[in-house]
C-alpha positions in Angstrom: 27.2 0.0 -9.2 23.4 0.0 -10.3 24.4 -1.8 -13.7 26.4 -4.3 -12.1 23.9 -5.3 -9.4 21.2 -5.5 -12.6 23.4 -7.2 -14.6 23.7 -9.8 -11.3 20.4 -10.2 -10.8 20.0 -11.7 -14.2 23.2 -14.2 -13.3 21.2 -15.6 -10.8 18.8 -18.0 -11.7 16.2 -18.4 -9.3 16.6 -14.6 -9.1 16.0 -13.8 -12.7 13.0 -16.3 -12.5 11.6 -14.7 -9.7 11.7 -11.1 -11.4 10.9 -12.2 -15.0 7.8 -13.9 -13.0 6.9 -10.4 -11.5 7.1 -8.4 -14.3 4.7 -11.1 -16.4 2.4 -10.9 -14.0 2.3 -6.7 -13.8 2.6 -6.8 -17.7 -1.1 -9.0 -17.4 -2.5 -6.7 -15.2 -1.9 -3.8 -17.1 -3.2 -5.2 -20.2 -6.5 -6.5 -18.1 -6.6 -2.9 -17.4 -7.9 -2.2 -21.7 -10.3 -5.0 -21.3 -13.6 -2.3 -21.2 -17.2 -3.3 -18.9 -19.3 -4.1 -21.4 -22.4 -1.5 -22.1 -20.6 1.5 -21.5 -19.9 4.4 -23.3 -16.3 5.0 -22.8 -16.0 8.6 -24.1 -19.0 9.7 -22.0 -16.9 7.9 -19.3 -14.1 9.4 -20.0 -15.4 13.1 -20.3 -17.2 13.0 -16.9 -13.8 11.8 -15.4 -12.0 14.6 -16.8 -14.1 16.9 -15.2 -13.8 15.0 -11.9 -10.1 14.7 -12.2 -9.3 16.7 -8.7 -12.2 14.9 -6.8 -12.1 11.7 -5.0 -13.2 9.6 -8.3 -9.9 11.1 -9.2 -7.9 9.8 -5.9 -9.7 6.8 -5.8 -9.1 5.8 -9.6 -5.5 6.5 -9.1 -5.1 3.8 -6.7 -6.8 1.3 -8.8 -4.0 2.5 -11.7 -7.1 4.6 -13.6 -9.6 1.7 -14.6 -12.6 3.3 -13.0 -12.4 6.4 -15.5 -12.2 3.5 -18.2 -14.9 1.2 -16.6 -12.5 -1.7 -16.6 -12.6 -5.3 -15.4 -10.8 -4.0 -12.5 -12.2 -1.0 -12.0 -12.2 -2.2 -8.3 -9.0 -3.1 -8.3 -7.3 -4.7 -5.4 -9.0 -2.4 -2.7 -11.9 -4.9 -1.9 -9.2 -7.0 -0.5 -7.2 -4.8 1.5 -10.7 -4.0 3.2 -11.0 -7.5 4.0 -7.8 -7.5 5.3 -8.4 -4.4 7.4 -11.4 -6.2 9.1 -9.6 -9.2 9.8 -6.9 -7.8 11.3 -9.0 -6.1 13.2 -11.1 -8.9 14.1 -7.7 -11.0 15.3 -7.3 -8.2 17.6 -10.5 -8.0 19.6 -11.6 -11.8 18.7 -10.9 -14.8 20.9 -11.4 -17.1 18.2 -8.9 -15.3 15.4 -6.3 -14.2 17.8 -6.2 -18.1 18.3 -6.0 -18.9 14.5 -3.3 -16.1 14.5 -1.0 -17.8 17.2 -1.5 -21.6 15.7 1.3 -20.3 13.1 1.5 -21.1 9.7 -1.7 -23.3 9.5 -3.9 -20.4 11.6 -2.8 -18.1 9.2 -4.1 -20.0 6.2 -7.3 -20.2 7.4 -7.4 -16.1 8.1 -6.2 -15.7 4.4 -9.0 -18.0 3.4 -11.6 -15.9 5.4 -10.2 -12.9 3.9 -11.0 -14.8 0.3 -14.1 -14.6 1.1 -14.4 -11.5 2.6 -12.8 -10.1 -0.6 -15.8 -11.4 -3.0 -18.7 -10.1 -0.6 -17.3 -6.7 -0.5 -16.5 -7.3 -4.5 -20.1 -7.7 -4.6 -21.2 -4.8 -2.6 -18.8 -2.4 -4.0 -19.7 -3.6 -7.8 -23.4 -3.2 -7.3 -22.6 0.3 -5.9 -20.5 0.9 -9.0 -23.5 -0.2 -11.4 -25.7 1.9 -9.7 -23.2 4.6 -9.7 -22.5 4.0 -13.4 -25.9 3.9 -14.6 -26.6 7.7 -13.0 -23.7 9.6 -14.8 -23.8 11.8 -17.8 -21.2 13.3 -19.5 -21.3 17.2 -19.6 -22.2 17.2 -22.6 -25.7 15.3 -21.3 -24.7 11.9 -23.0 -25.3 9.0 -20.6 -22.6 6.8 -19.7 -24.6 3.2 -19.8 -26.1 2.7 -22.9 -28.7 -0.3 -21.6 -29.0 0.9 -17.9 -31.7 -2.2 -15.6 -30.9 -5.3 -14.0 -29.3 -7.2 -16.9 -26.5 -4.5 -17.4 -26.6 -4.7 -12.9 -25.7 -8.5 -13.1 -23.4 -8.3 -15.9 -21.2 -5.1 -14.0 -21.4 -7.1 -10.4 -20.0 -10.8 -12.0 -17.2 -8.8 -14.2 -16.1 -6.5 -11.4 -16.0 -9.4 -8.7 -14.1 -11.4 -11.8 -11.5 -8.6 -11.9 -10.9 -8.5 -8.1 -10.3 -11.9 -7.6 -8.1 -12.1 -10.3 -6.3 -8.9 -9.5 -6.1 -10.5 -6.0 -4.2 -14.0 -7.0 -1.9 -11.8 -9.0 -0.8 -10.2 -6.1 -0.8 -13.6 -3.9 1.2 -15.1 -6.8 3.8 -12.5 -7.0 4.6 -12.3 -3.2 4.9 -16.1 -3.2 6.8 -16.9 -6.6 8.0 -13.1 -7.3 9.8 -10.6 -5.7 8.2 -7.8 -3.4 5.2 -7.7 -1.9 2.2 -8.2 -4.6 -0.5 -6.8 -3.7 1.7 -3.1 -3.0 3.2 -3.9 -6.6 0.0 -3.8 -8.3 -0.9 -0.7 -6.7 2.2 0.6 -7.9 2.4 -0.3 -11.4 -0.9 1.3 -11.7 0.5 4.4 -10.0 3.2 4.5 -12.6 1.8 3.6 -15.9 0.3 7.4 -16.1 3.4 9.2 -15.0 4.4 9.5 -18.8 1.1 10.8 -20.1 0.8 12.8 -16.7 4.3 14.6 -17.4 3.2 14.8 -21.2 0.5 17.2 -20.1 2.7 19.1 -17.7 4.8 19.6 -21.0 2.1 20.6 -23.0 0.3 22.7 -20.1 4.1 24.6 -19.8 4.6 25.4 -23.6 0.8 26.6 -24.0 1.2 29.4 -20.7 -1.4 27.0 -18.6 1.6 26.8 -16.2 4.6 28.8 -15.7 8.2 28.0 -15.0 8.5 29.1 -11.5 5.5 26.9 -10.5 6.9 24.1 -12.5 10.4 24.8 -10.8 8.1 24.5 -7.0 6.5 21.3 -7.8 9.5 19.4 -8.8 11.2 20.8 -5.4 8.5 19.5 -3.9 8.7 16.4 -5.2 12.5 15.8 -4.6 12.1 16.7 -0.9 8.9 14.3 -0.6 11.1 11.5 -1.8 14.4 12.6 0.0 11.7 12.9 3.1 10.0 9.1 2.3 13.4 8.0 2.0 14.8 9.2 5.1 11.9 8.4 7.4 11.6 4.8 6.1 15.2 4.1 6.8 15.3 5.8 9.8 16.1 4.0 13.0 16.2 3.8 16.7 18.5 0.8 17.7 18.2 -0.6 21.2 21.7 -2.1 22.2 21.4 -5.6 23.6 24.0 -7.8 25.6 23.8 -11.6 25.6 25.1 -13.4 28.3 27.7 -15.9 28.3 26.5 -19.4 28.4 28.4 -22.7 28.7 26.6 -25.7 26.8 28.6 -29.1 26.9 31.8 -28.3 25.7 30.1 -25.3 23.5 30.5 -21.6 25.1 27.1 -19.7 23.6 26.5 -16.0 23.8 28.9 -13.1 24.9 28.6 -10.7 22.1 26.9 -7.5 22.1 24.2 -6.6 19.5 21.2 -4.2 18.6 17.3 -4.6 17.8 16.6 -2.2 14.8 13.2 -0.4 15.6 12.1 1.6 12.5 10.6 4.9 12.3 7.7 3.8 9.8 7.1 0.2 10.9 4.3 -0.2 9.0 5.5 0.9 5.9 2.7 2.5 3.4 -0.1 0.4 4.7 -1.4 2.8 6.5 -2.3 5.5 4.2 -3.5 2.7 1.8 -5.7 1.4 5.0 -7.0 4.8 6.1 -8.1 5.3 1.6 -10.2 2.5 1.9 -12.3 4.2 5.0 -12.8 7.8 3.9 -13.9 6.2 0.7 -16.9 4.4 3.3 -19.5 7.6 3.2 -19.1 8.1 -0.4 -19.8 4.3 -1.5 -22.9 4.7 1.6 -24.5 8.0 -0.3 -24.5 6.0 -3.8 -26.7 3.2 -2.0 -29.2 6.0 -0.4 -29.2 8.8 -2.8 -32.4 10.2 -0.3 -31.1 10.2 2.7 -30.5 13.2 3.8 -28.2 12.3 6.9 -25.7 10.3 4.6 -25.7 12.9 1.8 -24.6 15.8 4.6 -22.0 13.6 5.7 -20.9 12.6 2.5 -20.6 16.1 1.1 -18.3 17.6 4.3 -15.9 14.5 3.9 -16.1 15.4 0.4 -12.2 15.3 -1.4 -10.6 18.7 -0.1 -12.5 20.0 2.6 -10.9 20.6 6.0 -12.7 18.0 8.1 -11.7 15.3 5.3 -7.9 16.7 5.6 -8.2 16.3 9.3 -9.7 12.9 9.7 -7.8 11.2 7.2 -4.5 12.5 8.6 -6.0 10.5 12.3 -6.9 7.7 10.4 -3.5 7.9 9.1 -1.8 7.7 12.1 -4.0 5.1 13.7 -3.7 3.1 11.4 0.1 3.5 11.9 0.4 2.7 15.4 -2.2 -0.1 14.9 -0.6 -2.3 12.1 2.8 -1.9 14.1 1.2 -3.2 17.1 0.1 -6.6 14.8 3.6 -6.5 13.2 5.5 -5.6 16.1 4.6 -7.5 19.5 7.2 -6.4 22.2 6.2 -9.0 24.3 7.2 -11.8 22.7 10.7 -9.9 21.6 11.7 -9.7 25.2 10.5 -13.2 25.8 13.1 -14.7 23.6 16.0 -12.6 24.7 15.1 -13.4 28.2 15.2 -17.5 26.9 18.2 -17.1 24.9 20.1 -15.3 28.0 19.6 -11.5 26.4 19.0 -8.1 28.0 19.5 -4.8 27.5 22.1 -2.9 29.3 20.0 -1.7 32.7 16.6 -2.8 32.2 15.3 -6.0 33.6 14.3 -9.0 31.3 10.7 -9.7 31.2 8.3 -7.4 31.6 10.8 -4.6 32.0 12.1 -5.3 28.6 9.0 -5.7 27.0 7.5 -2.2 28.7 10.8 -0.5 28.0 10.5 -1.5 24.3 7.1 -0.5 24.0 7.4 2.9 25.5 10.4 3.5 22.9 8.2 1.9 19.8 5.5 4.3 20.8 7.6 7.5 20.5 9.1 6.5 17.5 6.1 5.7 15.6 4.7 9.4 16.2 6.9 11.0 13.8 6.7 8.4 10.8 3.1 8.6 11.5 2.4 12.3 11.2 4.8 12.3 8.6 2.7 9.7 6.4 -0.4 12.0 7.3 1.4 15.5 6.2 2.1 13.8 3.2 -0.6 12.0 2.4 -2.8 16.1 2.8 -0.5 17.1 0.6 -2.4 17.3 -2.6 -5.2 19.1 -1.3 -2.8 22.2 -0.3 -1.0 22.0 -3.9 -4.3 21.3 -5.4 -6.3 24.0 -4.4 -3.5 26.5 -3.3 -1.0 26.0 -6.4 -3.5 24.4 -9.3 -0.9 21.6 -9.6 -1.9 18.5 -11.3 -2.8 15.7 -8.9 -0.7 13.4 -9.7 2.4 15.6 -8.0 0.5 14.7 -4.6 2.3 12.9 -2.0 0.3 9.4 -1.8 1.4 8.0 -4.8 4.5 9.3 -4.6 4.9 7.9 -0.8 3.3 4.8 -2.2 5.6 4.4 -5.2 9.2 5.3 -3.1 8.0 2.9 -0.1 7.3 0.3 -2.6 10.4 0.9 -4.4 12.6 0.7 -1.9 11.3 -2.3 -0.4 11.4 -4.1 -3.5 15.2 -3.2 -3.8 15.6 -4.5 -0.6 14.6 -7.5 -0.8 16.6 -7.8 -4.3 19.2 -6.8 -2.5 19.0 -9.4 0.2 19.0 -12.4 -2.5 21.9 -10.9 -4.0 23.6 -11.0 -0.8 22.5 -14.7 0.2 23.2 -15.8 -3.5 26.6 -14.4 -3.4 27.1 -16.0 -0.1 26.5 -19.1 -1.4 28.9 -18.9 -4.4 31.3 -18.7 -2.2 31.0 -22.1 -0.5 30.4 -23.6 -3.9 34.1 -22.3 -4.7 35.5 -23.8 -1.4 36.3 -20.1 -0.3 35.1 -18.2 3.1 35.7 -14.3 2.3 35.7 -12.0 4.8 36.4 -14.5 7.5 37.1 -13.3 10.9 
């Protein structure tokens, strides 16, 4: 079945262009990835790095697909831009003049992309000067410093190339959503995720055969990992579907309505967002205590939100979940849903249309959305408890595992739905309706 749907996509033209065009554009990413920061020692780099490996530098470098440890052109990856998407959403939220731009449809939300543009390259520049800075103080452990020709020339240079890097990491990942397949900007992400899963199980080999792990813990963590994706699976499939009735209407000589049908409500509306969202926050203090090194109040709070401590556990598991309920609430407006049922004659078996609906809708989003969203937190804590409880290797912790199924899967589902309309269409061409009732 999984052959004959590949070999299908290729049968399909605009199909097959629109995955070719994908995986060009992942293939240039990836090889942007080797392109180095100029002045920088890369072993020195590449020694501190190993030694920071279970630390946030090591969290933070895996979402950017490990080009900070390299000091790459994108060593900020795409994350300046999710920020700036963060903020805006935000701001659309609590704004007068954004909601507006939100609700003026296709052309209001050109403009907001536009802002975010923008947004993107300030917080490019902020982050890159932080990782200059942040550059210029690190040493391997053997004492050999990382920039070779540290001051403001080297400063400049780092800001300019970073900010180059994240803009063009970010029209890769506009390019891909509009000519590819999938959503871009979570496929970038995710290529980066993967491209050290065979060097990453290399080592587990290695790590095995020397006694550095045994068997039975090896046996654990790949239990683990098969319940974390049968678990990521299952919750973003899951549904709650809300049966709804539409009346009968008689138009002219047309009779409209009648049937009976059902509004899908998903456990994990929002997908991974969140936990991708919620990265880009705990990451705040830490950028914060590179730009004041002296100050003592940032340094304390930087140091107990530090990667694995049990206040950084239990704020990033609420951000999590905020963050849940929040980008479902911008995704997901129940208002509007029961607006057009109540115009096209719908309603749902003993609830009033209207406001009823709309309430009644809410009330069930809101209970469904507590599961997914403490399930994306427990998951997302996960490689702290294996981390410092089992000595596992980090990449066996549930982010990028969450990130690279919910990716996945939502890739295949959108291949699957142009498979679907593609096939539909064939028919036609042959003058043949299958499956008629």
């Amino acid at each position: 079945m999984i052959v004959e749907k590949i070999v299908a996509i290729f049968k399909i033209p605009e199909l097959k262009r629109r995955v070719l065009y994908t995986l060009g554009m992942l293939c240039i990413y990836r090889l942007g990835g080797h392109v180095p920061t100029p002045g920088i020692d890369g072993a020195a780099l590449g020694d501190f790095f190993a030694s920071q490996q279970d630390s946030l530098f090591g969290l933070y470098d895996m979402f950017v697909g490990g080009n900070l440890s390299q000091a790459t052109i994108f060593a900020l990856g795409i994350m300046p831009y999710i920020s700036a998407s963060i903020i805006f959403q935000m701001l659309t939220a609590v704004v007068p003049f954004f909601e507006k731009l939100q609700k003026e449809g296709e052309s209001g939300r050109k403009k907001i992309t536009q802002y975010t543009r923008y947004g993107t390259v300030l917080l490019g520049l902020v982050q890159g000067f932080g990782v200059a800075k942040f550059l210029e103080g690190l040493a391997s452990p053997s004492g050999a410093q990382v920039v070779m020709d540290p001051g403001f020339m080297f400063q400049i240079t780092t800001v300019i190339t970073l900010i180059a890097g994240t803009v063009f990491t970010m029209w890769l990942g506009e390019q891909i959503t509009e000519r590819g397949i999938g959503n871009g900007i979570s496929l970038i992400i995710f290529i980066g995720i993967v491209a050290s899963y065979p060097a990453d199980a290399f080592n587990t080999f290695q790590a095995v055969r020397s006694g550095g792990m045994n068997i039975a813990l090896l046996l654990v963590v790949l239990a683990a990992m098969v319940g974390v994706t049968a678990g990521v699976i299952l919750v973003t499939q899951g549904q709650r579907r809300i049966p709804v009735q539409y009346a009968r209407r008689v138009v002219g000589r047309k009779v409209y309505g009648g049937q009976a049908t059902h509004i899908p409500l998903r456990v994990n509306t929002a997908g991974v967002i969140p936990i991708i969202f919620a990265q880009s926050f705990i990451m705040f203090p830490s950028t914060l205590a590179l730009y004041f090194p002296n100050n003592e109040i940032i340094q304390t709070i930087s140091a107990s939100l530090r990667f694995g401590t049990l206040i950084h556990s239990i704020l990033y598991g609420g951000i999590i979940i905020f963050f849940a309920y929040f980008y479902t609430a911008i995704m997901f407006n129940p208002g509007d849903l029961a607006d057009n049922m109540k115009k096209h004659g719908g309603f749902i078996p003993g609830i009033r249309p209207g406001k009823r609906t709309a309430e009644y809708i809410d009330r069930i989003l809101t209970h469904i959305t507590l599961p997914g969203a403490i399930f994306l937190a427990l998951i997302a804590i996960l490689p702290f408890v294996m981390i410092d409880r089992l000595a596992v290797p980090f990449f066996f912790g549930g982010t990028g595992l969450l990130i690279v199924v919910g990716v996945a899967l939502d890739t295949l589902q959108q291949i699957e739905s142009h498979l679907l309309m593609r096939h539909y269409d064939g028919f036609l061409k042959k003058g043949r309706l299958r499956g008629r009732r």
